[in-house]
mmCIF file as Biopython writes it, N, C-alpha, C and O atoms, coordinates in Angstrom:
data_model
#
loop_
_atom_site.group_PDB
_atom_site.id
_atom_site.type_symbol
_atom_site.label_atom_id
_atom_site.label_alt_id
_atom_site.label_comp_id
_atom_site.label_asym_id
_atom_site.label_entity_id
_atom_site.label_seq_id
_atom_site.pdbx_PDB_ins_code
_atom_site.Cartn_x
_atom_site.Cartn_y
_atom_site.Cartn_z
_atom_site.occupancy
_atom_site.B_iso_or_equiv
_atom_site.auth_seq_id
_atom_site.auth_asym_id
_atom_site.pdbx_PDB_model_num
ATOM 1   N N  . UNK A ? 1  ? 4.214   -8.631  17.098  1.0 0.0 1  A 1 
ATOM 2   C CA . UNK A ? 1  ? 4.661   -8.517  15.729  1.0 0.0 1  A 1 
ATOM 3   C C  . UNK A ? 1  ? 4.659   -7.050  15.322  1.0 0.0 1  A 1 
ATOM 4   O O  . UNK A ? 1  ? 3.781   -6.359  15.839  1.0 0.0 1  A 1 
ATOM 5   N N  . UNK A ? 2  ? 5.475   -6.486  14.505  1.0 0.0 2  A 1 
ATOM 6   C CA . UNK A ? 2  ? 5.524   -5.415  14.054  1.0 0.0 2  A 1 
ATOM 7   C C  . UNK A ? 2  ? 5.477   -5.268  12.663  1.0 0.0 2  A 1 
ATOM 8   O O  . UNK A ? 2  ? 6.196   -4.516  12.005  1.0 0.0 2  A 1 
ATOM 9   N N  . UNK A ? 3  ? 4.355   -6.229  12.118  1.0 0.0 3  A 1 
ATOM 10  C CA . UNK A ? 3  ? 4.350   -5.462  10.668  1.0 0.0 3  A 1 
ATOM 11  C C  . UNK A ? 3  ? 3.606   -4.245  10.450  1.0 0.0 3  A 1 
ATOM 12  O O  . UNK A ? 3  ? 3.197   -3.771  11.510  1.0 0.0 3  A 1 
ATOM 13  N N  . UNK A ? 4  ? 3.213   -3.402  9.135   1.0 0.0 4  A 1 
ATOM 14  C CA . UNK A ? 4  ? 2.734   -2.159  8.949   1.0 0.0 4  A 1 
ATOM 15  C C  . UNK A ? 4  ? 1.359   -2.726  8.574   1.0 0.0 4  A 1 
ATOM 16  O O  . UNK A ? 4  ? 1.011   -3.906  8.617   1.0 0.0 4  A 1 
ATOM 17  N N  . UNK A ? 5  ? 0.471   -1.396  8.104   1.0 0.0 5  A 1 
ATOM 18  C CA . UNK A ? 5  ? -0.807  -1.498  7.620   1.0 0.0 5  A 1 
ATOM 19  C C  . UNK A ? 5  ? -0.918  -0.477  6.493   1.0 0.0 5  A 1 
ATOM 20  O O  . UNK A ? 5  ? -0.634  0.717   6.592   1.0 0.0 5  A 1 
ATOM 21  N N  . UNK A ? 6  ? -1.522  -1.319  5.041   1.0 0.0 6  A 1 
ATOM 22  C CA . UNK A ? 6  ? -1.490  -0.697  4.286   1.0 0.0 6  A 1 
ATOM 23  C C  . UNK A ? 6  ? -2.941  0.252   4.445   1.0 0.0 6  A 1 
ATOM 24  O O  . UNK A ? 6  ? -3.961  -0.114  5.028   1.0 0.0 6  A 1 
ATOM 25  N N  . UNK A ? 7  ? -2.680  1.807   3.628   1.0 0.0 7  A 1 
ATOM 26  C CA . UNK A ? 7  ? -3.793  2.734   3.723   1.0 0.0 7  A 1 
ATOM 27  C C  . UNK A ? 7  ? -3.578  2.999   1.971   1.0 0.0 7  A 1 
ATOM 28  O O  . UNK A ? 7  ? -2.518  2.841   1.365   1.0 0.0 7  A 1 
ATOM 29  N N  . UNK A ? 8  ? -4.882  3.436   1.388   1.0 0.0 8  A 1 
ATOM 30  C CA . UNK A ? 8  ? -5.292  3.655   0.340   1.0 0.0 8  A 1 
ATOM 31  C C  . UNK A ? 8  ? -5.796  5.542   0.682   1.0 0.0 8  A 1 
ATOM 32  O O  . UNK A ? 8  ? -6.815  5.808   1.319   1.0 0.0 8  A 1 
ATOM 33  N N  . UNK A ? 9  ? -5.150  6.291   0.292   1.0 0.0 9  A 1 
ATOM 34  C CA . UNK A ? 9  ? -5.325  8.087   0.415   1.0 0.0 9  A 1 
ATOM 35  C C  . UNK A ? 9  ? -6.309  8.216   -0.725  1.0 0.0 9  A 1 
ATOM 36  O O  . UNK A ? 9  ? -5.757  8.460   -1.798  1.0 0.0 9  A 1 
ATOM 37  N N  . UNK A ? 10 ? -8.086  8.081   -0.780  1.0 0.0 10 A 1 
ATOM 38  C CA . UNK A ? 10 ? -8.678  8.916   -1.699  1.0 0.0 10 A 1 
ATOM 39  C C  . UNK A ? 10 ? -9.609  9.915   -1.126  1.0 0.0 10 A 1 
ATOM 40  O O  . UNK A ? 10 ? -10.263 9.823   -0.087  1.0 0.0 10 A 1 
ATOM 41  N N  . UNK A ? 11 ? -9.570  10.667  -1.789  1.0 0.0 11 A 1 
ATOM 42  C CA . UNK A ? 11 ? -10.919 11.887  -1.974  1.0 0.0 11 A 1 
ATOM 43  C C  . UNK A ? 11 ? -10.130 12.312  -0.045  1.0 0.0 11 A 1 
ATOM 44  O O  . UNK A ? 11 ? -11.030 12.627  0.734   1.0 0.0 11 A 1 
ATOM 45  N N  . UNK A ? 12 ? -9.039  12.315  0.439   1.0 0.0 12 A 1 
ATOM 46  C CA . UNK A ? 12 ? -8.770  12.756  1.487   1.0 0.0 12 A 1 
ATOM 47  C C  . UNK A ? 12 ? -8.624  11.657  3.162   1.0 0.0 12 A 1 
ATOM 48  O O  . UNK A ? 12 ? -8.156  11.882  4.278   1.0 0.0 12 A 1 
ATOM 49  N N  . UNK A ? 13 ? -9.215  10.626  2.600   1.0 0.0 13 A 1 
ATOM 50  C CA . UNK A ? 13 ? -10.027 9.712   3.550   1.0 0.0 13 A 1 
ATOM 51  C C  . UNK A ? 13 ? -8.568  8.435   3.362   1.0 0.0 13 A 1 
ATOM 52  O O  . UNK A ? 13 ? -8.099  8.094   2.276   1.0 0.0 13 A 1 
ATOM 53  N N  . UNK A ? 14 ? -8.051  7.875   4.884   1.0 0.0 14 A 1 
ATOM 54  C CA . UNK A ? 14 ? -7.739  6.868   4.311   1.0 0.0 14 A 1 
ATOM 55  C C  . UNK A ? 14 ? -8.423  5.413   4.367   1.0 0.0 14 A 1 
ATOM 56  O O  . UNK A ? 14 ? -9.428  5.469   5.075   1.0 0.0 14 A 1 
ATOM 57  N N  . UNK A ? 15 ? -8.277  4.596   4.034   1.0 0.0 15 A 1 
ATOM 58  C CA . UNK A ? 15 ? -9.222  3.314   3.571   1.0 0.0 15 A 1 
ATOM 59  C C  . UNK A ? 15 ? -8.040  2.004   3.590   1.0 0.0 15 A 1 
ATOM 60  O O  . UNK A ? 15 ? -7.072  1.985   2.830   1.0 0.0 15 A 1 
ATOM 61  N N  . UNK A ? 16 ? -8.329  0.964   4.589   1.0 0.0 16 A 1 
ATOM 62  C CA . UNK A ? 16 ? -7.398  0.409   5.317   1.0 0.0 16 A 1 
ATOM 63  C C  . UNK A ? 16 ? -7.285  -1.186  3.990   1.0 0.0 16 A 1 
ATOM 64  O O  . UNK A ? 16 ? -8.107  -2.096  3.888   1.0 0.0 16 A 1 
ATOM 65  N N  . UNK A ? 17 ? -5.848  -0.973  3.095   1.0 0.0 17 A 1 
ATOM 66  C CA . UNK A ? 17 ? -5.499  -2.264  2.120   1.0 0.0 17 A 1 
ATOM 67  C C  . UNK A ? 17 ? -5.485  -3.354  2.528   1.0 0.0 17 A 1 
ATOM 68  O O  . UNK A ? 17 ? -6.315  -4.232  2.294   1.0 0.0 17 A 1 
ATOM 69  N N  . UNK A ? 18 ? -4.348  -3.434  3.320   1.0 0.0 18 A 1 
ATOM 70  C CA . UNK A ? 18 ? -4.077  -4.782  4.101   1.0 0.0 18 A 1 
ATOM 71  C C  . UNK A ? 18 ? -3.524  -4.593  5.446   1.0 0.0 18 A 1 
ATOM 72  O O  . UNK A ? 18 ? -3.038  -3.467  5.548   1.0 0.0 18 A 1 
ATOM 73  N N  . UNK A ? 19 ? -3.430  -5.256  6.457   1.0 0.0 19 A 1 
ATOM 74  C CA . UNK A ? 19 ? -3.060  -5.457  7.502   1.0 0.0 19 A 1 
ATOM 75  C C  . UNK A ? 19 ? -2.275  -6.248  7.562   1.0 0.0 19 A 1 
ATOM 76  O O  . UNK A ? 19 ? -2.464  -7.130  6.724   1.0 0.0 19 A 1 
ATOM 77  N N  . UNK A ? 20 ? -1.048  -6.460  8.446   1.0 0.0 20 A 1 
ATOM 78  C CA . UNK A ? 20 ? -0.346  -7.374  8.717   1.0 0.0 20 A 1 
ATOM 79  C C  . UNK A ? 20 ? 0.583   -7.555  7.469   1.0 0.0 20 A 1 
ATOM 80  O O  . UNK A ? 20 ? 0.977   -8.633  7.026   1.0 0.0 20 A 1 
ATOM 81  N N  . UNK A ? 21 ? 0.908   -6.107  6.903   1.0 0.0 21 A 1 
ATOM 82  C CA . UNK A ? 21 ? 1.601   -6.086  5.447   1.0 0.0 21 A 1 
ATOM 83  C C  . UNK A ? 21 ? 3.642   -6.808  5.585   1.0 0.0 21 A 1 
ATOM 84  O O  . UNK A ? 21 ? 4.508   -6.572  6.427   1.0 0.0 21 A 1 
ATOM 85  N N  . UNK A ? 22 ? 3.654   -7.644  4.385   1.0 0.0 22 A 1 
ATOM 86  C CA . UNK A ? 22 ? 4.894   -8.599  4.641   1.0 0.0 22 A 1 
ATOM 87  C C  . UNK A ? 22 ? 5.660   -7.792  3.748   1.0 0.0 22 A 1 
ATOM 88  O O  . UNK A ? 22 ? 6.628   -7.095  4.050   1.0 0.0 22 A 1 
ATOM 89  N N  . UNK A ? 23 ? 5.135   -7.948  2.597   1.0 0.0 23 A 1 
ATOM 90  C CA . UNK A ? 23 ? 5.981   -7.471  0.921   1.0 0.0 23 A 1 
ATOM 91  C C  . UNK A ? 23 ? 5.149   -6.265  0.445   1.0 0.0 23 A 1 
ATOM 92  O O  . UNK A ? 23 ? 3.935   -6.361  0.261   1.0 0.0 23 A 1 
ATOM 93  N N  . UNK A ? 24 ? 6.043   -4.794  0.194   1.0 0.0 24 A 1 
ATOM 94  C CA . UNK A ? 24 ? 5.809   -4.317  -0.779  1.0 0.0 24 A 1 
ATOM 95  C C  . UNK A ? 24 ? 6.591   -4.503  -2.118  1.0 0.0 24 A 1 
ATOM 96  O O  . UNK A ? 24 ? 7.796   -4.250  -2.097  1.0 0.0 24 A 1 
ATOM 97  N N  . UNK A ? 25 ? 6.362   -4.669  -2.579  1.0 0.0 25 A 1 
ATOM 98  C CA . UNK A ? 25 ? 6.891   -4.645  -4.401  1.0 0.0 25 A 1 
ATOM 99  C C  . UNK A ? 25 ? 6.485   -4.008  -5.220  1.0 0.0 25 A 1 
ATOM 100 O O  . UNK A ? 25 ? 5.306   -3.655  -5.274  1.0 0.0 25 A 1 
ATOM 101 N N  . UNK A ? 26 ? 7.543   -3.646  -6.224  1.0 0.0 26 A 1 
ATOM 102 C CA . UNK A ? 26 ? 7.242   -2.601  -7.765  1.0 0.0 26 A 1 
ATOM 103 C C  . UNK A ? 26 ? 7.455   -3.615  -8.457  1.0 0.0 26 A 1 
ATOM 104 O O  . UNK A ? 26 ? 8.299   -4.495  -8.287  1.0 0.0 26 A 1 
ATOM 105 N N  . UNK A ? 27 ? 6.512   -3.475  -9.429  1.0 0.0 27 A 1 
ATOM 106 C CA . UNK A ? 27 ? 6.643   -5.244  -10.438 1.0 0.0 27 A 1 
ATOM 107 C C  . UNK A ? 27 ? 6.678   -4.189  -11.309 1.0 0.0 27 A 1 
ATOM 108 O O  . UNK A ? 27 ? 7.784   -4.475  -11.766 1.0 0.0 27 A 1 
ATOM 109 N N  . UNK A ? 28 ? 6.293   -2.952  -12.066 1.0 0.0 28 A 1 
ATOM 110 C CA . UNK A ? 28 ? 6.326   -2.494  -13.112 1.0 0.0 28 A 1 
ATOM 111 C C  . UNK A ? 28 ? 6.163   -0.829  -13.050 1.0 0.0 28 A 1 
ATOM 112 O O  . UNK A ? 28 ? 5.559   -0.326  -12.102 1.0 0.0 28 A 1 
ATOM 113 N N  . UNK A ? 29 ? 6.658   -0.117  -13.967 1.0 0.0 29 A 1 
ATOM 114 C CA . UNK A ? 29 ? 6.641   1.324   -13.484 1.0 0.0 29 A 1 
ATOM 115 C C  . UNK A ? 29 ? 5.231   1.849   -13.156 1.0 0.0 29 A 1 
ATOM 116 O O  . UNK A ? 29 ? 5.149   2.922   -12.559 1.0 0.0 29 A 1 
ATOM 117 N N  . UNK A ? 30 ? 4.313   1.298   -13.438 1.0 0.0 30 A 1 
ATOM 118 C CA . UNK A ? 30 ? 2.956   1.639   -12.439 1.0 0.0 30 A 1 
ATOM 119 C C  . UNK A ? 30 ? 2.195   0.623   -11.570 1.0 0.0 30 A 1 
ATOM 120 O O  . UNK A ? 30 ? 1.086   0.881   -11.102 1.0 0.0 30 A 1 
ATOM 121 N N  . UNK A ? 31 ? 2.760   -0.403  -11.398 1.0 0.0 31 A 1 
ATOM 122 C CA . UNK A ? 31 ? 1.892   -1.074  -10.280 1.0 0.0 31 A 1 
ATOM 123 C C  . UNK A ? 31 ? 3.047   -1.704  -9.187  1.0 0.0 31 A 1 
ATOM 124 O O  . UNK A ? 31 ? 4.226   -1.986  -9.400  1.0 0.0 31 A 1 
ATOM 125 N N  . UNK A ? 32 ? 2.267   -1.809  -7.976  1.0 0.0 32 A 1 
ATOM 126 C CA . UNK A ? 32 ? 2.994   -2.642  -6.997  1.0 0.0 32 A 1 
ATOM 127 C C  . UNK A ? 32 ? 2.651   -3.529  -6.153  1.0 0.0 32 A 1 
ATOM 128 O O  . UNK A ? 32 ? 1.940   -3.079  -5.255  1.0 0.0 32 A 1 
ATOM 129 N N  . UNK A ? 33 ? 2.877   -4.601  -6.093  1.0 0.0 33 A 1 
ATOM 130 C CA . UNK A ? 33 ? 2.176   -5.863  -5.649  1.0 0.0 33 A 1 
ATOM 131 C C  . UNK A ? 33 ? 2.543   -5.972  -3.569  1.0 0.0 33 A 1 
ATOM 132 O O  . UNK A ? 33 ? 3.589   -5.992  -2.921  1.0 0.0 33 A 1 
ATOM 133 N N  . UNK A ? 34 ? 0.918   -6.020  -3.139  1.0 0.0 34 A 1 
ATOM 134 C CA . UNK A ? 34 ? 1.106   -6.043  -1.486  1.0 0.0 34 A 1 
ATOM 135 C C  . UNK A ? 34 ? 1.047   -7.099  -1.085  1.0 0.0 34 A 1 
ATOM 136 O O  . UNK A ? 34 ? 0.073   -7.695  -1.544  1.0 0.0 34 A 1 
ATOM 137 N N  . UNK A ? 35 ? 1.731   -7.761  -0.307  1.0 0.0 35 A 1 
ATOM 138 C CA . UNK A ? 35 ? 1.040   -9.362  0.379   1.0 0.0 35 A 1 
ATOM 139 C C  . UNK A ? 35 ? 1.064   -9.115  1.833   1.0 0.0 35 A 1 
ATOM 140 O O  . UNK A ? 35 ? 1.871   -8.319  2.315   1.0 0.0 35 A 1 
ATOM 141 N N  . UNK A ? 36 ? 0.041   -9.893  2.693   1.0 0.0 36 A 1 
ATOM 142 C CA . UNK A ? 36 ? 0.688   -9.873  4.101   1.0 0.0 36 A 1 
ATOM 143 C C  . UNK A ? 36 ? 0.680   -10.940 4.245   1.0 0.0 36 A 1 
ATOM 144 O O  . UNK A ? 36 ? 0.420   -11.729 3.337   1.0 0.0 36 A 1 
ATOM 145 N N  . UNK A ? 37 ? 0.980   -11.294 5.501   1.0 0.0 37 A 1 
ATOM 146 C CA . UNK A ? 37 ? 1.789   -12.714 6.764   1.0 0.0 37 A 1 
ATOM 147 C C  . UNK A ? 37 ? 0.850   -14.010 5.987   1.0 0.0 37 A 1 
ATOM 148 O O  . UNK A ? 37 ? 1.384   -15.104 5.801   1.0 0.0 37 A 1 
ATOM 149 N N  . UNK A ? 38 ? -0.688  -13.730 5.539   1.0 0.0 38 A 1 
ATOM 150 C CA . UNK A ? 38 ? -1.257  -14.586 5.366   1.0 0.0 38 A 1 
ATOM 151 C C  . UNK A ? 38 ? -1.056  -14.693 3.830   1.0 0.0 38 A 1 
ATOM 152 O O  . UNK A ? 38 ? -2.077  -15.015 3.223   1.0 0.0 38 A 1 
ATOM 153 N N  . UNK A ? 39 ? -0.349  -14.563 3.353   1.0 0.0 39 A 1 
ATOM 154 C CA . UNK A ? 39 ? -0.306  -14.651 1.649   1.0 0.0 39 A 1 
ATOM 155 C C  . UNK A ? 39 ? -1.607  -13.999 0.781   1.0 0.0 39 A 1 
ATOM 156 O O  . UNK A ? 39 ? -1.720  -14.248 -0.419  1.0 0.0 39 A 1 
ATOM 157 N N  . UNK A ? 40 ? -2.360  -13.334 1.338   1.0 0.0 40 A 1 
ATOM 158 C CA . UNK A ? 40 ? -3.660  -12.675 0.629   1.0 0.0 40 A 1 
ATOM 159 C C  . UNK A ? 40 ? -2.650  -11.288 -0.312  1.0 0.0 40 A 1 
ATOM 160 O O  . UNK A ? 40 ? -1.915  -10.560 0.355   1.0 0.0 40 A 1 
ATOM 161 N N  . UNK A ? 41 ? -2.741  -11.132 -1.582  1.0 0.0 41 A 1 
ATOM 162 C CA . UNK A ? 41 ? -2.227  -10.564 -2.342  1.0 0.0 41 A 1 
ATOM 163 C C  . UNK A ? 41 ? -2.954  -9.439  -3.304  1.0 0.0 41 A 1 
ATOM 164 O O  . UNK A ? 41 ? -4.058  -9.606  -3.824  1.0 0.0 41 A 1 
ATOM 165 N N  . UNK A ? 42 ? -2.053  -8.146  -3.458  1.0 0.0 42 A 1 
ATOM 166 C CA . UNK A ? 42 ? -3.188  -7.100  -3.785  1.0 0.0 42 A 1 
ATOM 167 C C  . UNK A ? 42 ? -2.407  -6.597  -4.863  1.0 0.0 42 A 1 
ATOM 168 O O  . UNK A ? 42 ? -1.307  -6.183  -4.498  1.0 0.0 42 A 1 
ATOM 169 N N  . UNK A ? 43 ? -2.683  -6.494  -6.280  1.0 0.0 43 A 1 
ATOM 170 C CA . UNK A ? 43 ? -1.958  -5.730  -7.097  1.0 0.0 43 A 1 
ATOM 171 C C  . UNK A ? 43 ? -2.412  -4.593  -7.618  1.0 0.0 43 A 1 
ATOM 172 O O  . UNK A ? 43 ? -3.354  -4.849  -8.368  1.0 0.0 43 A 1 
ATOM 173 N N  . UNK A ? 44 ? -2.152  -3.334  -7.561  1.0 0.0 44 A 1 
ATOM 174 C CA . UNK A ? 44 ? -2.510  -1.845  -7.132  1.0 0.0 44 A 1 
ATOM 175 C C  . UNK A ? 44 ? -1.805  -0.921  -8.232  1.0 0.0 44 A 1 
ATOM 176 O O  . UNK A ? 44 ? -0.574  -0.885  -8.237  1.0 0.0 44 A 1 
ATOM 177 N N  . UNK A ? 45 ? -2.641  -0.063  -9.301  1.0 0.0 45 A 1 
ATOM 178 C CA . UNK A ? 45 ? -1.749  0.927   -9.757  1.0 0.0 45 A 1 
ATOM 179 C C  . UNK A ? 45 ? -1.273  2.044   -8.502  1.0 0.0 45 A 1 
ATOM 180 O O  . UNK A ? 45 ? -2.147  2.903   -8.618  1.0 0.0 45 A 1 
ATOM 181 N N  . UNK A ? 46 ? -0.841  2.260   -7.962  1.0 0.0 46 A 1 
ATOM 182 C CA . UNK A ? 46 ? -0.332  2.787   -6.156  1.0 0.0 46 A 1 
ATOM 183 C C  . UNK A ? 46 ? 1.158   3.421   -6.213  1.0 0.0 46 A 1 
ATOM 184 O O  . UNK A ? 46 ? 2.123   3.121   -6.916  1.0 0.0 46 A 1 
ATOM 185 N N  . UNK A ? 47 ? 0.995   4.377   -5.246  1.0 0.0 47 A 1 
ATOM 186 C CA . UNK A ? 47 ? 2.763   4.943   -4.937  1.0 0.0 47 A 1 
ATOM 187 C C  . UNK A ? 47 ? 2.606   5.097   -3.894  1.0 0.0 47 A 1 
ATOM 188 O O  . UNK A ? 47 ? 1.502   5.438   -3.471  1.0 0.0 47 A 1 
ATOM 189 N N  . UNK A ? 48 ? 3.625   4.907   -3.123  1.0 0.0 48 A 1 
ATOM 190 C CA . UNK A ? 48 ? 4.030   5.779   -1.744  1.0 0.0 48 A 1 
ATOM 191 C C  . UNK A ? 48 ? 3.682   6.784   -1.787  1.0 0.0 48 A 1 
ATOM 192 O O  . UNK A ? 48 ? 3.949   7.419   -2.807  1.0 0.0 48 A 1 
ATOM 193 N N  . UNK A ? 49 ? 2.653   7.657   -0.338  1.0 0.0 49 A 1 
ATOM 194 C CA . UNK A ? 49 ? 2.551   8.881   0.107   1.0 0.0 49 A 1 
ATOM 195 C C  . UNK A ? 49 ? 3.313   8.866   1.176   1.0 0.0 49 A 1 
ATOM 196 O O  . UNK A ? 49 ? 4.100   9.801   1.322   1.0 0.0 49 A 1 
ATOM 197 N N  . UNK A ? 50 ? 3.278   8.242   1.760   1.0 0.0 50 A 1 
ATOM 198 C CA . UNK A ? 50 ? 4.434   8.104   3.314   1.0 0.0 50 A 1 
ATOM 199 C C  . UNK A ? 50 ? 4.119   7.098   3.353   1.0 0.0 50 A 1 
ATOM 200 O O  . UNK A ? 50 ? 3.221   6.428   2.842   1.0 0.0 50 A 1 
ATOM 201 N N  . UNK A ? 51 ? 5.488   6.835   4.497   1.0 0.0 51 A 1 
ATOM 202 C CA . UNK A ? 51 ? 5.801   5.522   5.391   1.0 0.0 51 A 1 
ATOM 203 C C  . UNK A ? 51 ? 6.267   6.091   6.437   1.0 0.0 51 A 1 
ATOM 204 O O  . UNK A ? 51 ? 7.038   7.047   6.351   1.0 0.0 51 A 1 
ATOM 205 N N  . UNK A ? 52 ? 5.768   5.461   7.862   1.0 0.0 52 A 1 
ATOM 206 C CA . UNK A ? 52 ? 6.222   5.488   9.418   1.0 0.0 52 A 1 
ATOM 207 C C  . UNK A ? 52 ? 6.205   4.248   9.698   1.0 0.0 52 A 1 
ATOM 208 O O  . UNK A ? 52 ? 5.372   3.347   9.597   1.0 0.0 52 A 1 
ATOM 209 N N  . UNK A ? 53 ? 7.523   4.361   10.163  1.0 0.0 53 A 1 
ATOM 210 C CA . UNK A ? 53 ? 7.872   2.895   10.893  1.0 0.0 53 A 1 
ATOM 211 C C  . UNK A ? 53 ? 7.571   3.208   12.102  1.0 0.0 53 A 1 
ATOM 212 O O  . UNK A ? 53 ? 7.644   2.062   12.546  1.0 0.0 53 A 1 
ATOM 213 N N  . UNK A ? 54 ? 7.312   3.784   12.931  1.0 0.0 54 A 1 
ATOM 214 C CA . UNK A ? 54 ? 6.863   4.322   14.246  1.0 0.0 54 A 1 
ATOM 215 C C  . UNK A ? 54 ? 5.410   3.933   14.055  1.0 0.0 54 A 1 
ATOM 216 O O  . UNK A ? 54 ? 5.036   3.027   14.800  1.0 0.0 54 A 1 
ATOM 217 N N  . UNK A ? 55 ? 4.702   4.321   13.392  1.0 0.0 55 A 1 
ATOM 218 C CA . UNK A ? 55 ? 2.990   3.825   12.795  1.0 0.0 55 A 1 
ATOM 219 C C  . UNK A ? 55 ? 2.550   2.737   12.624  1.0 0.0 55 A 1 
ATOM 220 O O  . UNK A ? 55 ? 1.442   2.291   12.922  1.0 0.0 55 A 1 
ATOM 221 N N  . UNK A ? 56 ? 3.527   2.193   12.061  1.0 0.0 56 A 1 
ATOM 222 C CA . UNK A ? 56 ? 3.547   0.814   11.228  1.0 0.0 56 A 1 
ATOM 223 C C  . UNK A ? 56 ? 2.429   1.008   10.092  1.0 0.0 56 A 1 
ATOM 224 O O  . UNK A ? 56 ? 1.451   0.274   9.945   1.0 0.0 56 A 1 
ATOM 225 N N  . UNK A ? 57 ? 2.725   2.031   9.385   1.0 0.0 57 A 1 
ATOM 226 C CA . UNK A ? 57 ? 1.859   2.561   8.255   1.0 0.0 57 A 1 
ATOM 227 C C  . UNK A ? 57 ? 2.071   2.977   7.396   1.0 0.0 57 A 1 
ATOM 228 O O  . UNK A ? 57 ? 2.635   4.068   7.319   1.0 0.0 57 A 1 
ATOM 229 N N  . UNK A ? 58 ? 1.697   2.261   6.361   1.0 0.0 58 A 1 
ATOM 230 C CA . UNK A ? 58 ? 2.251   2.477   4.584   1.0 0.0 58 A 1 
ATOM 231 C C  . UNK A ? 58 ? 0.493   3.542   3.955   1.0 0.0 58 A 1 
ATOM 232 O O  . UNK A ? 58 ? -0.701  3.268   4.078   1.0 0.0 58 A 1 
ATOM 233 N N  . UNK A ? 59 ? 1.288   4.836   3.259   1.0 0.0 59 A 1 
ATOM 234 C CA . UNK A ? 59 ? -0.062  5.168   3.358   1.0 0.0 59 A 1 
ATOM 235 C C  . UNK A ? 59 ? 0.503   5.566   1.781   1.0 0.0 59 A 1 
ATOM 236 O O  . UNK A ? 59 ? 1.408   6.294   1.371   1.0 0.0 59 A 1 
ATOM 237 N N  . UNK A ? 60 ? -0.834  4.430   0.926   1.0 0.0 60 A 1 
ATOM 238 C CA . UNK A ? 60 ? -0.765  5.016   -0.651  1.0 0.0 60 A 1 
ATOM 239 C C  . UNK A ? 60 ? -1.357  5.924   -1.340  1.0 0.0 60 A 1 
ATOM 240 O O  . UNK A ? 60 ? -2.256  6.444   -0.678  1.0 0.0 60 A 1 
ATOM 241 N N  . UNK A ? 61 ? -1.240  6.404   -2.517  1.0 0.0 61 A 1 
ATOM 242 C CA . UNK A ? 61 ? -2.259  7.300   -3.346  1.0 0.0 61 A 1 
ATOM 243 C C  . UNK A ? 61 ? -2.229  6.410   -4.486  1.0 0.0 61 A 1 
ATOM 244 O O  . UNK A ? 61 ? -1.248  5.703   -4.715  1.0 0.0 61 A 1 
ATOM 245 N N  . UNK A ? 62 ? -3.345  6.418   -5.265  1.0 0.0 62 A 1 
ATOM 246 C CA . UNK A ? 62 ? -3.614  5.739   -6.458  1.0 0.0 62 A 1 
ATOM 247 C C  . UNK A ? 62 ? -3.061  7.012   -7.313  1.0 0.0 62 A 1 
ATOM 248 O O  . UNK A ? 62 ? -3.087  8.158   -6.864  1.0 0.0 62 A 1 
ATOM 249 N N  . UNK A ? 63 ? -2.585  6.687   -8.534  1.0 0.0 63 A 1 
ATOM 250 C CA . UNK A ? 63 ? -1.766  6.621   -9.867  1.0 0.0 63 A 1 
ATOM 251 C C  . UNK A ? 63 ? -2.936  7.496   -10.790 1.0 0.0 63 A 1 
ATOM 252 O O  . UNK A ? 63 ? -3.999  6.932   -11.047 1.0 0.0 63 A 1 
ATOM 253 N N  . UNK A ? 64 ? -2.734  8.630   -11.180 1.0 0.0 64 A 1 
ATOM 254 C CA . UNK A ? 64 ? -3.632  8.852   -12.034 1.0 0.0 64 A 1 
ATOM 255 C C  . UNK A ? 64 ? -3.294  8.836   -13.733 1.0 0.0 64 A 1 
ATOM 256 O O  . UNK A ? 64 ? -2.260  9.153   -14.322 1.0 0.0 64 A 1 
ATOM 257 N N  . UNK A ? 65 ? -4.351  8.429   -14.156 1.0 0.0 65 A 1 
ATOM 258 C CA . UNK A ? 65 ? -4.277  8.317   -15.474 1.0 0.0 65 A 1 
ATOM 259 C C  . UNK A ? 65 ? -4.207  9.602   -16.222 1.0 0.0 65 A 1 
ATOM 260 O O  . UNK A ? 65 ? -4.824  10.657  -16.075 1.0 0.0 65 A 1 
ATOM 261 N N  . UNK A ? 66 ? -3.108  9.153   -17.232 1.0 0.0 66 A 1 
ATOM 262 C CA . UNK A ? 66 ? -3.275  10.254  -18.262 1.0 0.0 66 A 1 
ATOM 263 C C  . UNK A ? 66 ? -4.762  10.644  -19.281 1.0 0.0 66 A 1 
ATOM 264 O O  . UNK A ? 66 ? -5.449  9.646   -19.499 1.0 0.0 66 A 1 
ATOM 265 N N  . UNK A ? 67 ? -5.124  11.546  -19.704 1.0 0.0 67 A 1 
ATOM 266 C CA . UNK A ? 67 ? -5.840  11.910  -20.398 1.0 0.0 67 A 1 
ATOM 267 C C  . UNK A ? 67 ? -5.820  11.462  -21.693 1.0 0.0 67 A 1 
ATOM 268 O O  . UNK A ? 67 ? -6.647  11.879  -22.504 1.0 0.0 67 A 1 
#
């Protein structure tokens, strides 16, 4: 199988979301909803830092809040 693996980018470190990632989705201009193969579901204020399809790796940064 070739699905990706989601990564969470904080403080420099990445930190592994989901595995076996099916759906990314933007449900709203700050959040985006992850599911993988097994329907386990993650809703994330999150953006794309990269994607490699060679990796199979979705690697996010969390959303910072305004002041």
């Amino acid at each position: 199988m070739c699905e990706s693996s989601a990564y969470l980018l904080t403080d420099g470190e990445e930190r592994l979301l989901l595995e076996h990632l099916d759906i990314v989705e933007t449900l709203e201009e700050d959040r985006m909803r992850l599911v993988d193969i097994f329907g386990e579901e993650k809703i994330l204020r999150i953006r794309v830092k990269r994607f490699s399809l060679l990796e199979h790796k979705i690697l996010f940064e969390p959303l910072q809040t305004c002041p």
